[in-house]
C-alpha positions as CSV (number, residue, x, y, z in Angstrom):
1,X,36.1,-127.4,150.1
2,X,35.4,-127.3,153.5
3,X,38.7,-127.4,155.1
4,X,40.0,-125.1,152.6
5,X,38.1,-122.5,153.5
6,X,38.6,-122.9,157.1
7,X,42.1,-122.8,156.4
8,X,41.4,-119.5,154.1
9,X,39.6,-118.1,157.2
10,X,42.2,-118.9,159.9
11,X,45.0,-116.7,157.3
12,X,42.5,-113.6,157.2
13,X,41.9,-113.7,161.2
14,X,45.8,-114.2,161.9
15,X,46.4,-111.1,159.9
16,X,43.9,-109.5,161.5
17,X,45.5,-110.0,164.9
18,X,49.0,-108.6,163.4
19,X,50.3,-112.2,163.3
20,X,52.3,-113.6,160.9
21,X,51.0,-117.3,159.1
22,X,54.3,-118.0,159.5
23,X,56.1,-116.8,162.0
24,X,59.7,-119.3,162.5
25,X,60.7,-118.4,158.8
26,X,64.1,-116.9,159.7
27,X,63.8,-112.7,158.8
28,X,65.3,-111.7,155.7
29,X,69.3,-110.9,155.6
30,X,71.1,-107.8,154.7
31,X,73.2,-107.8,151.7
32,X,76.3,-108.7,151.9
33,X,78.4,-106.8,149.7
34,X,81.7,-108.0,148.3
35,X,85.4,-107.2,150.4
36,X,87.9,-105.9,148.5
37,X,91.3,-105.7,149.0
38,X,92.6,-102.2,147.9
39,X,96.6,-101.7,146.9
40,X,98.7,-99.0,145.8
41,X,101.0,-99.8,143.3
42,X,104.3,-97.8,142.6
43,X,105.3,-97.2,138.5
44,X,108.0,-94.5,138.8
45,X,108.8,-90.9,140.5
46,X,108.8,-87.5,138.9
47,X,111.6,-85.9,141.2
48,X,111.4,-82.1,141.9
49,X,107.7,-81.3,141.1
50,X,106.9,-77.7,142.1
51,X,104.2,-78.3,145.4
52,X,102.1,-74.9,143.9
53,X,101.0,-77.3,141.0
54,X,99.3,-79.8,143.4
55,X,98.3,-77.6,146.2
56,X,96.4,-74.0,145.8
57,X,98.9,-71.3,147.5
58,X,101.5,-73.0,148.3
59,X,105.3,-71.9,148.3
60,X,106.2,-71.8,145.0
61,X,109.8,-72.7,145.8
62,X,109.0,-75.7,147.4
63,X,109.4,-78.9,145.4
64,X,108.8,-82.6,145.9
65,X,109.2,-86.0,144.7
66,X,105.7,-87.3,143.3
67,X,104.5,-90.4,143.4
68,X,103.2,-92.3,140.2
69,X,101.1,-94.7,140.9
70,X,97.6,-97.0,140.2
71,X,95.4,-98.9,142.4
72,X,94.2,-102.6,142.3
73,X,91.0,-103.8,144.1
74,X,91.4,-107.6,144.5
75,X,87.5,-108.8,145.1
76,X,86.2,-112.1,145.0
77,X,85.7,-114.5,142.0
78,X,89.1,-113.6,140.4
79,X,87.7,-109.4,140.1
80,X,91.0,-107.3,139.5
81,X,89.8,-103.9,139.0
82,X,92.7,-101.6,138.4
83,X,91.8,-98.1,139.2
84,X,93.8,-95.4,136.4
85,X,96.3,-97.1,134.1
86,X,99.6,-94.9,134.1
87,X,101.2,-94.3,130.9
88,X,104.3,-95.9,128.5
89,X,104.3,-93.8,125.7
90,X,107.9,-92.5,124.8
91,X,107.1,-88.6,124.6
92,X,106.8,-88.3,128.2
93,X,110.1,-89.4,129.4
94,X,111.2,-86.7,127.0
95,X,109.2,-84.7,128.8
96,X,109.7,-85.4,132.3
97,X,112.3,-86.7,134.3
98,X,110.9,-90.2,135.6
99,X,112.5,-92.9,138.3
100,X,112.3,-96.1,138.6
101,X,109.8,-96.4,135.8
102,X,108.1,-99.7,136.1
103,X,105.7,-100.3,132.7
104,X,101.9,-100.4,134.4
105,X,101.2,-104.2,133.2
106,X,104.1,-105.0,134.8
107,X,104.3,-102.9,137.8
108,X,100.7,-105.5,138.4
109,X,102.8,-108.1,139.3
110,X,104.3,-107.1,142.4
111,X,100.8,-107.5,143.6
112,X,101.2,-111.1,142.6
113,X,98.2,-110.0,139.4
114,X,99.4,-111.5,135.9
115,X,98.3,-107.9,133.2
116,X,96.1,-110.4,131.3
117,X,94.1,-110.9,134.3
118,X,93.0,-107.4,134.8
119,X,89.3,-107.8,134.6
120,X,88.4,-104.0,134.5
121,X,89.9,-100.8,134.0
122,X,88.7,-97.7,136.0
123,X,89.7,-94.4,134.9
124,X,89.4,-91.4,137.1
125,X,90.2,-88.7,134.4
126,X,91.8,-88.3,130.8
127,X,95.2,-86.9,132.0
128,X,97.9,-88.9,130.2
129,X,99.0,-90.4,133.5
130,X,96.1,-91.8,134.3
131,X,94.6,-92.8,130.9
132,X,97.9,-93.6,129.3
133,X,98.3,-97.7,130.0
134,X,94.8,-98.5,129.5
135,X,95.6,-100.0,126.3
136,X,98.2,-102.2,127.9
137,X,94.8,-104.2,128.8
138,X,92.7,-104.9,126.0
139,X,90.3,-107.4,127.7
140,X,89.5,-105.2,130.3
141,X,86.3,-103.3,130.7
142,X,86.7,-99.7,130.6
143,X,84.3,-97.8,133.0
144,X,84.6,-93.6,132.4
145,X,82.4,-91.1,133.6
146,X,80.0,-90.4,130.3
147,X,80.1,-86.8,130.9
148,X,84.1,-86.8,130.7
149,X,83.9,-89.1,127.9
150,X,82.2,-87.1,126.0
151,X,83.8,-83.7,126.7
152,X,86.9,-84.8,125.4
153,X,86.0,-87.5,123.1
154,X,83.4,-87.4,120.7
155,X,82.6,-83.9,121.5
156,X,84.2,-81.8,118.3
157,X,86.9,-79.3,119.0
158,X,86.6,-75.9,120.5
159,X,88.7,-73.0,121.2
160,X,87.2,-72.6,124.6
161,X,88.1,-76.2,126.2
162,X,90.7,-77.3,128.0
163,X,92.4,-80.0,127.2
164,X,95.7,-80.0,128.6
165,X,97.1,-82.9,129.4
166,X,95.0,-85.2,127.4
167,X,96.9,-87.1,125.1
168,X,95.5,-87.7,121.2
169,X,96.7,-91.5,121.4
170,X,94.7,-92.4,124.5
171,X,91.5,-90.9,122.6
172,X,91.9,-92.3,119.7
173,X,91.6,-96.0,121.5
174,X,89.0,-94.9,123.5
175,X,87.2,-94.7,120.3
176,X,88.6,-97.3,118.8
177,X,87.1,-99.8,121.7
178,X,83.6,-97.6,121.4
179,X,81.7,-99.5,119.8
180,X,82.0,-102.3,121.9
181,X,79.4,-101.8,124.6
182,X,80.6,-105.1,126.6
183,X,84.0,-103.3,127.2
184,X,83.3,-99.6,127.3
185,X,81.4,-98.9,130.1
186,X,79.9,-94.9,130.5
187,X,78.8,-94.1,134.0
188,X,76.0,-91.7,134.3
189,X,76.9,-89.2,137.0
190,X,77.6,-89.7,140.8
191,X,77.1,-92.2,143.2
192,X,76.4,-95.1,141.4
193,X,77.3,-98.7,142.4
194,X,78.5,-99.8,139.0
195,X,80.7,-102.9,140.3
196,X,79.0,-104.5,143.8
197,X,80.7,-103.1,146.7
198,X,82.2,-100.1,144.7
199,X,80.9,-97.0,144.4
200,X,81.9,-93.9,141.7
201,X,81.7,-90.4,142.8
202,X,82.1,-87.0,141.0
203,X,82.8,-83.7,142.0
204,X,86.2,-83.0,142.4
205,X,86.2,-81.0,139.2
206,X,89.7,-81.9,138.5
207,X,89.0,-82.3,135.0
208,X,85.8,-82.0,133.5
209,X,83.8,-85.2,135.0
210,X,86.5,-86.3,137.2
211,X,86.0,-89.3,139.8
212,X,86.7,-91.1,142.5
213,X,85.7,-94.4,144.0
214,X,84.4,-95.5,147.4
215,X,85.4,-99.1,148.2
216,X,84.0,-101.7,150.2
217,X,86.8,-103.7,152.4
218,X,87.0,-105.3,155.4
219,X,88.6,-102.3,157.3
220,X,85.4,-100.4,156.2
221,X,84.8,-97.8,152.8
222,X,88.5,-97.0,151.8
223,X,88.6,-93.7,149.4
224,X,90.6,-93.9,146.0
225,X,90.7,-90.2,145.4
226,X,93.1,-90.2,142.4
227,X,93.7,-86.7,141.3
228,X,91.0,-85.0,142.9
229,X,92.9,-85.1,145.9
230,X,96.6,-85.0,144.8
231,X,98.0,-85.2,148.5
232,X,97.9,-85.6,151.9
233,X,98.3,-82.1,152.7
234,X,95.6,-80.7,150.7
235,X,93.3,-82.6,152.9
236,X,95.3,-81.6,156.3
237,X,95.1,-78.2,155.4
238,X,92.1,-78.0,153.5
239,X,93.4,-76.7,150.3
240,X,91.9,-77.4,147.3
241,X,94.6,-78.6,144.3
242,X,95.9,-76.8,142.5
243,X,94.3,-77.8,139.2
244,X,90.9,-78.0,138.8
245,X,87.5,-76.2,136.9
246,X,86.5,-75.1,140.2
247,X,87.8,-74.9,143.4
248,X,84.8,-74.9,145.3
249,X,84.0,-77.8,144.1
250,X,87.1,-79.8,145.0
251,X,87.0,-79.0,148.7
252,X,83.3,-80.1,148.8
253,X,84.7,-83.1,147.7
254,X,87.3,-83.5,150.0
255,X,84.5,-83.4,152.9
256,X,82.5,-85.5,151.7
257,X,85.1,-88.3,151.5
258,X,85.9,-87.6,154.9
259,X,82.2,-88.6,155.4
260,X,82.4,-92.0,152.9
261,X,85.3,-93.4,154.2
262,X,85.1,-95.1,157.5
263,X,88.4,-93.5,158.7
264,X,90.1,-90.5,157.2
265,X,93.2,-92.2,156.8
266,X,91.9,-94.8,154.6
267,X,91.7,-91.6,151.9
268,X,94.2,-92.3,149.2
269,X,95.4,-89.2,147.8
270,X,96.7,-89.5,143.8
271,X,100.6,-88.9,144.0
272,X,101.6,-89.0,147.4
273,X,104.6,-90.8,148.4
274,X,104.1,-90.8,152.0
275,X,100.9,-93.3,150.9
276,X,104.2,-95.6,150.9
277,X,105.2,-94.5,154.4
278,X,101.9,-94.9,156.2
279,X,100.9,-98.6,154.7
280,X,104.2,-100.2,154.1
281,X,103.4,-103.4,153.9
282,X,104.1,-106.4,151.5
283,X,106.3,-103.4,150.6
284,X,108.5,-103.2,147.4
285,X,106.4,-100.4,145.5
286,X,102.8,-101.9,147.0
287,X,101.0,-100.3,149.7
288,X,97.8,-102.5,151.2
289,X,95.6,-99.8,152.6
290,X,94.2,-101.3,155.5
């Protein structure tokens, strides 16, 4: 009893003194969040898209090839997050006049990823582009912003919304896989590490709850701006695109991922070809931004 008070003692009067009991115990270890490895990945070309539909008050003459495209985010542990989807469905080569279409679970492969090993579906916004594959991966987890969710899903009809560009079909799934809380995945507003290492963002506006991702790599926080930043030269000339709820709002968000990624050229704008040009490499349709 004895020594175990004197040992009791010695703890109080070592604290006193500001000194720890013990003191070699190695000090505690930042987190170490996950690397991933972020590519671009090429599904086809819309060729002559009028420039004043992707950037505010430009030449309305002026016309460009677009670039189609999603993103995969090879992490650790077999993760293969595929960041928007694309789109298959036959109404929109009607439509549109696409090249060198390459089916989204397909287009997977030429970044050596088998469609059936897509572990999680991100999607930025409902446009059909973007929203329009995500059934091509049924085992995935779906992770949408709960605010765009349920603007244009379960929220009924009105007069006043907009919904262009949001395609029936991709809804319907969307509530076809809603009841399955393991694989539809609502995220609650901005800035929230939903996946280690990744975070999603709002504000862009582009459609209602629109996001974006920051992404943890080894050449620092790479930004997978999607649509709310449809190219390069909306951020060079700080012009907000061309379609969104508020403009404002879109430019905020283009400074600000100035300020999360680590360099500005690691911002990857949504149809871009020259995203092609500035990371060539492994090349063939895939661009490793690094």
């Amino acid at each position: 009893m004895i020594r175990k008070m004197s040992a009791l003692m010695l703890l109080f009067a070592l604290s006193a003194m500001g000194i720890s009991a013990d003191q070699n115990a190695p000090a505690p270890q930042p987190e170490v969040k996950p690397a991933y490895q972020v590519f671009a990945i090429s599904y086809g070309v819309i060729p002559d898209f009028p420039v004043a539909q992707l950037v505010a008050g430009a030449d309305k003459s002026r016309k460009m090839d677009i670039q189609l495209m999603v993103w995969l985010l090879k992490g650790p542990g077999g993760r293969n997050i595929l960041v928007d989807s694309g789109f298959y469905r036959e109404k929109y080569f009607k439509q549109y006049k696409i090249k060198d279409f390459i089916k989204p679970s397909e287009a997977v492969r030429k970044a050596g990823v088998k469609p059936q090993e897509i572990t999680d579906v991100v999607i930025t916004h409902m446009h059909w582009d973007h929203a329009g594959g995500a059934d091509l991966f049924p085992t995935a987890k779906v992770w949408i912003q709960k605010d765009e969710y349920k603007y244009y899903v379960t929220d009924p009809d009105s007069p006043a919304k907009n919904k262009s560009g949001i395609d029936p079909d991709d809804v319907a799934w969307l509530v076809k896989i809603a009841g399955n809380r393991k694989q539809l995945k609502l995220v609650d507003g901005d800035a929230k590490e939903m996946i280690r290492g990744i975070v999603f963002y709002t504000g862009g506006r582009h459609t209602y709850a629109s996001q974006y991702l920051g992404v943890n790599t080894k050449a620092g926080t790479v930004v997978v701006a999607s649509d709310n930043l449809y190219l390069y030269e909306n951020l060079e000339k700080h012009a907000p695109i061309a379609s969104t709820f508020d403009a404002a709002s879109n430019l905020n968000a283009q400074d600000r991922m100035k300020k999360i990624a680590s360099n500005p050229r690691l911002i990857v704008p949504g149809h871009d070809p020259e995203v092609f040009v500035r990371f060539p490499k492994p090349g063939n349709g895939v661009a490793k931004i690094e």
